[in-house]
C-alpha positions in Angstrom: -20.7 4.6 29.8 -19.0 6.8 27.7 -15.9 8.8 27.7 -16.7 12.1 26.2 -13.0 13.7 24.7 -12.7 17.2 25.3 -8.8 17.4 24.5 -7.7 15.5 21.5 -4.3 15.1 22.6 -4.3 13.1 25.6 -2.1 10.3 26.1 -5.2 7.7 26.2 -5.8 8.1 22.2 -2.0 8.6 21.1 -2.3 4.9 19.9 -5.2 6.2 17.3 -2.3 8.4 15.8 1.1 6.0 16.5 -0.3 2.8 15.1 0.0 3.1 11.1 -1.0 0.7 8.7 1.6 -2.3 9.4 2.3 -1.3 13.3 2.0 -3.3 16.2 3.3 -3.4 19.7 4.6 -6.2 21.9 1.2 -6.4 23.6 -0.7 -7.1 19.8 -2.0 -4.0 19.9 -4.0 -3.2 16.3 -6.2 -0.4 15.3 -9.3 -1.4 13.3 -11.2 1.7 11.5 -15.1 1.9 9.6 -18.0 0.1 10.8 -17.9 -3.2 8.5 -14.5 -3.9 10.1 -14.8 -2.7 13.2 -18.4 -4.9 13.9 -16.7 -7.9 12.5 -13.8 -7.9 14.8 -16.8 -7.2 18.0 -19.0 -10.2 16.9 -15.7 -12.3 16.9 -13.8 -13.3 20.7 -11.3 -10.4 20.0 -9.7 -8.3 23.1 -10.9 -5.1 22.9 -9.0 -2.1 24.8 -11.2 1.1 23.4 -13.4 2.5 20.8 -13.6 5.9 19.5 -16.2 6.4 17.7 -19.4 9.3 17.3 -22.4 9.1 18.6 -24.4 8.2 14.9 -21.9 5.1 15.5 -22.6 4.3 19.2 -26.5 4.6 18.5 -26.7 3.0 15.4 -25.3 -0.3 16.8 -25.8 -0.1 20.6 -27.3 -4.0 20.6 -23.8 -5.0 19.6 -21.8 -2.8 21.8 -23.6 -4.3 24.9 -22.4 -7.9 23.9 -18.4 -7.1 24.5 -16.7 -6.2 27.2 -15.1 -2.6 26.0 -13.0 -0.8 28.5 -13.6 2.6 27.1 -15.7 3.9 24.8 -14.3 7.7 23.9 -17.2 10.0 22.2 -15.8 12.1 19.7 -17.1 14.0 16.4 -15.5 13.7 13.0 -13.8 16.5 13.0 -11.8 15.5 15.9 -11.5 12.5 15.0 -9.3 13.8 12.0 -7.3 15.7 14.6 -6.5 12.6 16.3 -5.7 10.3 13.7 -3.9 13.2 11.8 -5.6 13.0 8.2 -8.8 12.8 6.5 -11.1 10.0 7.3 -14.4 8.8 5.7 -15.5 6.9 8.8 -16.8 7.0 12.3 -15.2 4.6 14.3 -11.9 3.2 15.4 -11.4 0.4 17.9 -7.9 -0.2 19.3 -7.5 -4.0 20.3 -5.4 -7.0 20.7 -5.0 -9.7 18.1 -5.3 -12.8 18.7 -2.3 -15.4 19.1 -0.5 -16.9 16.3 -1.1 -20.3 16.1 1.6 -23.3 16.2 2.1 -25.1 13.6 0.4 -28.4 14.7 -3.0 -26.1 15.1 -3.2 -25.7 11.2 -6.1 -27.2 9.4 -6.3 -29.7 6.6 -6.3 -27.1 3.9 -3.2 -24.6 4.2 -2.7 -21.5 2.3 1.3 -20.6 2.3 2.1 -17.1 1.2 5.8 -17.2 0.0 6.9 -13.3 0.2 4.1 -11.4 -0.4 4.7 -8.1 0.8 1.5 -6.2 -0.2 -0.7 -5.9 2.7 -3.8 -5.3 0.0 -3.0 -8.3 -1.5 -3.1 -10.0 1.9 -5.9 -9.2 2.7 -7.7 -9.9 -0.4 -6.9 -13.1 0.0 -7.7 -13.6 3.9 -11.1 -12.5 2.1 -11.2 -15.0 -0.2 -9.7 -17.4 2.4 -13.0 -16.6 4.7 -15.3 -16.7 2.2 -13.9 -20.6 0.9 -13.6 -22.0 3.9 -9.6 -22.2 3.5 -9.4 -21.1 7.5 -5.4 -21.9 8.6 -2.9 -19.2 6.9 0.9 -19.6 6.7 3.0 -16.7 6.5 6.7 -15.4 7.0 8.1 -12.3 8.7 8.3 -10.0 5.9 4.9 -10.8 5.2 2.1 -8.4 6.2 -0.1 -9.7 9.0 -3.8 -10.0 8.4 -4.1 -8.3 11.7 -1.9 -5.5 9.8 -4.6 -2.2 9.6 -4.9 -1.9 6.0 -4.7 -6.0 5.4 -7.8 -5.8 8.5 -9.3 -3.1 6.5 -9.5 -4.8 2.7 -10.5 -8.1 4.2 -13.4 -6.7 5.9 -12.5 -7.9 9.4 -12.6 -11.1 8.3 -9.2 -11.7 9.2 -11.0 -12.8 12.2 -12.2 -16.3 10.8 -8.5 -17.3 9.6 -5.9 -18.8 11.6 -2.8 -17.4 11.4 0.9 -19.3 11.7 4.1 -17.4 11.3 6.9 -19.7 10.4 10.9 -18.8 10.0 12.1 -21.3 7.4 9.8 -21.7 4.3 12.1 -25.1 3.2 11.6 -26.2 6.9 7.7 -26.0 6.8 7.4 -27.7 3.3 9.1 -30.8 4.7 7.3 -31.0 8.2 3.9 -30.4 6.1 5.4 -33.6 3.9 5.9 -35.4 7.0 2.8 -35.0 8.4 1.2 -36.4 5.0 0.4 -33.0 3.3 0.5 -32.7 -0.4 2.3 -29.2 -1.0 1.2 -27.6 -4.5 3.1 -24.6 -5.8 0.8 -22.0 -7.8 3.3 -21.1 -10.7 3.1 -20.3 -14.3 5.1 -23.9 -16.0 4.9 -25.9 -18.8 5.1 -28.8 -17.6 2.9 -27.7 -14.1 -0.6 -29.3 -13.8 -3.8 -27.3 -15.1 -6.0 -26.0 -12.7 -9.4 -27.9 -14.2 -7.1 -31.4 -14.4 -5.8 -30.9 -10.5 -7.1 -33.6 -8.0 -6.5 -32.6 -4.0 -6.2 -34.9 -1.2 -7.7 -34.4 1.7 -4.7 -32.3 3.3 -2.9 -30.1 1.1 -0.8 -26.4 1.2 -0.6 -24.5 -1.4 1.6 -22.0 -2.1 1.4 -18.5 -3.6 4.6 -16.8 -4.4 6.3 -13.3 -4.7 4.0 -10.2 -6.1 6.4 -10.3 -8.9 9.4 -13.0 -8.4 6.5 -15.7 -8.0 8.2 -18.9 -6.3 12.0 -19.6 -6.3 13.3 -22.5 -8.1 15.0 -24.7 -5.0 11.2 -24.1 -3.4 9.5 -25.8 -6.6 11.7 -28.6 -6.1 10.6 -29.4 -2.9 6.7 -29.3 -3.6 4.8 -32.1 -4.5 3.0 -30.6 -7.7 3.5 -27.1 -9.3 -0.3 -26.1 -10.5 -1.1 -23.3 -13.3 -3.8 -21.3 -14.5 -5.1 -21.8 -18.1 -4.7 -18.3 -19.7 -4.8 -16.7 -22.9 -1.3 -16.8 -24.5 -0.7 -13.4 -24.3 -1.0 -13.1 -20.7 1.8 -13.7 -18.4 -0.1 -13.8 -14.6 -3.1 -13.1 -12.7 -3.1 -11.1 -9.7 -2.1 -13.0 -6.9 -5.0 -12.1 -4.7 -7.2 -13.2 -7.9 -5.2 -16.1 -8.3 -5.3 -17.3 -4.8 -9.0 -16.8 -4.9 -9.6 -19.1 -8.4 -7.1 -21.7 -7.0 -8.8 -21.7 -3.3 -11.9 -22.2 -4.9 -11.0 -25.4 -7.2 -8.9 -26.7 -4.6 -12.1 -26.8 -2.3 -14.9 -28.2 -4.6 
């Protein structure tokens, strides 16, 4: 059944407007937008409140709409759809749900990837991509940290911020030593001269690794506490990869 909008501005579809691209409310409310995204997060045992979406949309992939439970379903056009959201769009579909809860720290997995400051939400969700595609499924982040479940970190991983388990922790000194106790090995991805090479690095069967700042990469008193600082090989003239294209190299060695 859907709703059909005749008035754009109602109070129903304000949250398709409000929620920008690192918004959330108290309930973990998050807007997903375009099709890829927004059928990942329905084939996955997300809460959904509403869609908005055009008919082309609702048609195209009816088989999959009738397997959630969607409280509304608003039928809109394009064009209106631009006068809800307030600027251009080059999709046609929106869903407005809840994420899913941050898990404690003993429901991380055996592989553990740490992001130490990060504060692109492109860059997280790169590598909650890359995270999904390697099997590295339990993600540690901090508060200034964009959430996967942040819209545009949802949008570049494809929804598949879906598969990865997400833990936010206060303290990053406090988690390096509990991950210790619990007989982790924590690696540090860092460029160092004495660090280990990627192609020589041997992982146990639990490790974190951690990926530091866009630009300050990882302070000094945080190397000291990790186990083994790791490094890319790299031309000489090169100072860094990407850190989403760092993450993604490192993930993969780490899991084969």
């Amino acid at each position: 059944m859907f709703v059909r909008v005749s008035d754009v501005a109602i109070d129903e579809l304000e949250i398709y407007s409000s929620l920008r691209e690192s918004a959330f409310r108290e309930d973990g409310s998050f807007i997903a937008d375009s099709p890829k995204v927004v059928n990942l997060v329905l084939e996955s045992d997300v809460e959904i409140k509403s869609m908005l979406a055009t008919k082309e949309y609702y048609d195209e992939y009816a088989a999959l709409l009738e397997t959630k439970d969607i409280p509304k379903k608003y039928l809109t056009t394009k064009d209106e759809m631009k006068k809800i959201v307030g600027h251009k769009i080059h999709h046609n579909c929106m869903m407005h749900g809840i994420r899913p809860k941050d898990i404690d720290f003993e429901e991380l997995g055996n592989e553990v990837l740490l992001l130490d400051g990060i504060t692109s939400a492109e860059n997280v969700g790169s590598i909650v991509r890359s995270c999904a595609a390697l099997g590295v499924n339990s993600l540690v982040i901090g508060s200034e940290t964009p959430h996967p479940f942040n819209r545009r970190a949802l949008r570049v991983s494809m929804g598949y911020s879906t598969f990865v388990k997400t833990h936010v922790h206060k303290d990053i000194k406090a988690s390096i030593l509990a991950f210790q106790k619990r007989g982790y090995r924590v690696f540090a991805a860092e460029v160092a001269e004495d660090g280990t090479l990627l192609s020589g690095v041997r992982t146990p069967d639990r490790w974190v690794l951690i990926m530091g700042h866009e630009g300050r990469g990882i302070a000094d008193d945080i190397l000291a506490l990790c186990d083994e600082v790791v490094s890319i090989e790299m031309q000489e003239h090169v100072k860094s990869f990407n850190v989403g294209v760092a993450a993604s190299l490192m993930m993969y060695k780490f899991m084969h």
